[in-house]
N, C-alpha and C positions, 0 to 999 in steps of 0.2 A: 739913405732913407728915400733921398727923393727918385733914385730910380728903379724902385718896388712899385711907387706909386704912379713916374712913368709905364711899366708893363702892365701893371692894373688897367690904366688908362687905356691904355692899346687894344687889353683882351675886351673891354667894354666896347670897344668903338667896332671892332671886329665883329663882336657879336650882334650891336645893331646892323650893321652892315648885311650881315647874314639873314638876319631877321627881315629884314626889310626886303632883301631879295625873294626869300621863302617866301614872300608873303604875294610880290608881284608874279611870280611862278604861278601860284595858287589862281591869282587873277588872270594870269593870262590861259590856264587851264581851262579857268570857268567861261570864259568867253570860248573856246575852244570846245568844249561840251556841247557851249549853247548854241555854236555852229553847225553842232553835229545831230542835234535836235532838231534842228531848223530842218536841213536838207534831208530827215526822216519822212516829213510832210507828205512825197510821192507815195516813199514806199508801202508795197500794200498792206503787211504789217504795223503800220507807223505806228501805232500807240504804243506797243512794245518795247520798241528800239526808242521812244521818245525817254521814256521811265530810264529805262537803259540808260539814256546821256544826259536825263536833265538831271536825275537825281546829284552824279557825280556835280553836275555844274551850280548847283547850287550850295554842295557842303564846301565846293575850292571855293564859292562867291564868302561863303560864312567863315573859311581859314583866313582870306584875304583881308576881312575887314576885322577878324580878333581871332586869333593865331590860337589864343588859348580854348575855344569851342571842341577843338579835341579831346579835352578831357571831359564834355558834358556826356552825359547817358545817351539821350537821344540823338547825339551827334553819332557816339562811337555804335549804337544800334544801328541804324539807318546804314551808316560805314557797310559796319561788316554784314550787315544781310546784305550790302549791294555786291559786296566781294562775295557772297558764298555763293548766288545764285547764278553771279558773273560767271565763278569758276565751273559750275554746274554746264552753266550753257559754254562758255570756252571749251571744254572737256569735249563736248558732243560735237561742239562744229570743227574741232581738232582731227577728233575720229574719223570724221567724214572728211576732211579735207584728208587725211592720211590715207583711207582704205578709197578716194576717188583719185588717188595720186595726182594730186594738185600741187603744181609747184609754185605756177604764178597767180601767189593767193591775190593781189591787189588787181588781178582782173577776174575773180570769181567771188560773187556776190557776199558768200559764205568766209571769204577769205578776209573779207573787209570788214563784215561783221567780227567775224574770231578777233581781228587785229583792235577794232577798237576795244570792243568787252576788256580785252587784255589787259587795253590802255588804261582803262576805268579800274580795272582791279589791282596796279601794279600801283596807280597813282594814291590811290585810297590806304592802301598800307604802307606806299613811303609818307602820307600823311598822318598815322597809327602817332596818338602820341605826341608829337611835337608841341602841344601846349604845355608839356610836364616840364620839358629840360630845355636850355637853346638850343636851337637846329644846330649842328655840326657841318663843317667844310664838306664832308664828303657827303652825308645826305643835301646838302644847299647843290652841290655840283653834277649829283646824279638828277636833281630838277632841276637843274638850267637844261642838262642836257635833253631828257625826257622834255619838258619843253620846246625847244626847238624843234626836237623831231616830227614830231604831227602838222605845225604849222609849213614845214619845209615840204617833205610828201606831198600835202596839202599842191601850197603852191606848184611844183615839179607836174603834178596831173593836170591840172589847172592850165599850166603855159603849153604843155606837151599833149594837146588835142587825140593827138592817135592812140594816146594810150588808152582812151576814152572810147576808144570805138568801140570795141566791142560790151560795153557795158549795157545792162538795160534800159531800155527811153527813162524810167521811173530815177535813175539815177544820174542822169543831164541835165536834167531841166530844174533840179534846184536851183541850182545857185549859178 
């Protein structure tokens, strides 16, 4: 009997574990958004692009601090119109990166745009949800991953000045 109640124990501690993780992912997203809003400020569209990043960074700020806001209405409305319209404009800045044969999208403006929208819509539907059941190992590890990746690029441009060159003034002098 008492080693049922060891594995019980285990799958509980597991799961906070998970949960907890889930949740700092979520927050390090949302700081990640809010980064991305910020360095919006130049661009000559900015209001756009700000709705764009801030929306995402506020619904990972409101998973972080209660995991369960996923199942509210307003949460999962906001969600998915931010994913339809995301995919809408991913869709168009795809085409145009594809029929201008662009390969090296993180030095055309359009490239960076497509990548993050992406970012915003891949993250929002591996968020779909998660207040209903505990997070699972493999949705917890597809967001560590997807986490790191943005703040890594990030930094890599960042330390790696040349790759920066050719970018437009509006997209230097942020940050």
């Amino acid at each position: 009997m008492g080693e049922v109640c060891k594995a019980e124990d285990e799958k509980k501690k597991n799961k906070t574990w998970l949960r907890l993780i889930w949740r700092i992912c979520n927050v390090f997203m949302s700081v990640f958004f809010a980064l991305a809003t910020y360095v919006q400020i130049n661009d000559p569209d900015a209001g756009l692009w700000m709705v764009g990043y801030g929306l995402p960074s506020v619904l990972c700020a409101c998973i972080g601090l209660e995991p369960h806001v996923t199942e509210t209405l307003p949460w999962r409305r906001v969600a998915d119109l931010h994913v339809m319209v995301s995919s809408a404009v991913v869709a168009t800045l795809g085409w145009t990166l594809y029929t201008e044969r662009i390969t090296q999208i993180f030095q055309q403006e359009e490239g960076r745009e497509f990548s993050g929208l992406a970012l915003t819509g891949v993250w929002l539907l591996l968020c779909r949800h998660t207040g209903r059941a505990p997070v699972g190992k493999l949705r917890v590890s597809a967001a560590v991953s997807i986490t790191i990746f943005p703040f890594a690029a990030w930094l890599y441009y960042y330390v790696n000045k040349e790759l920066r060159s050719n970018w437009p003034s509006h997209c230097k002098t942020a940050i």
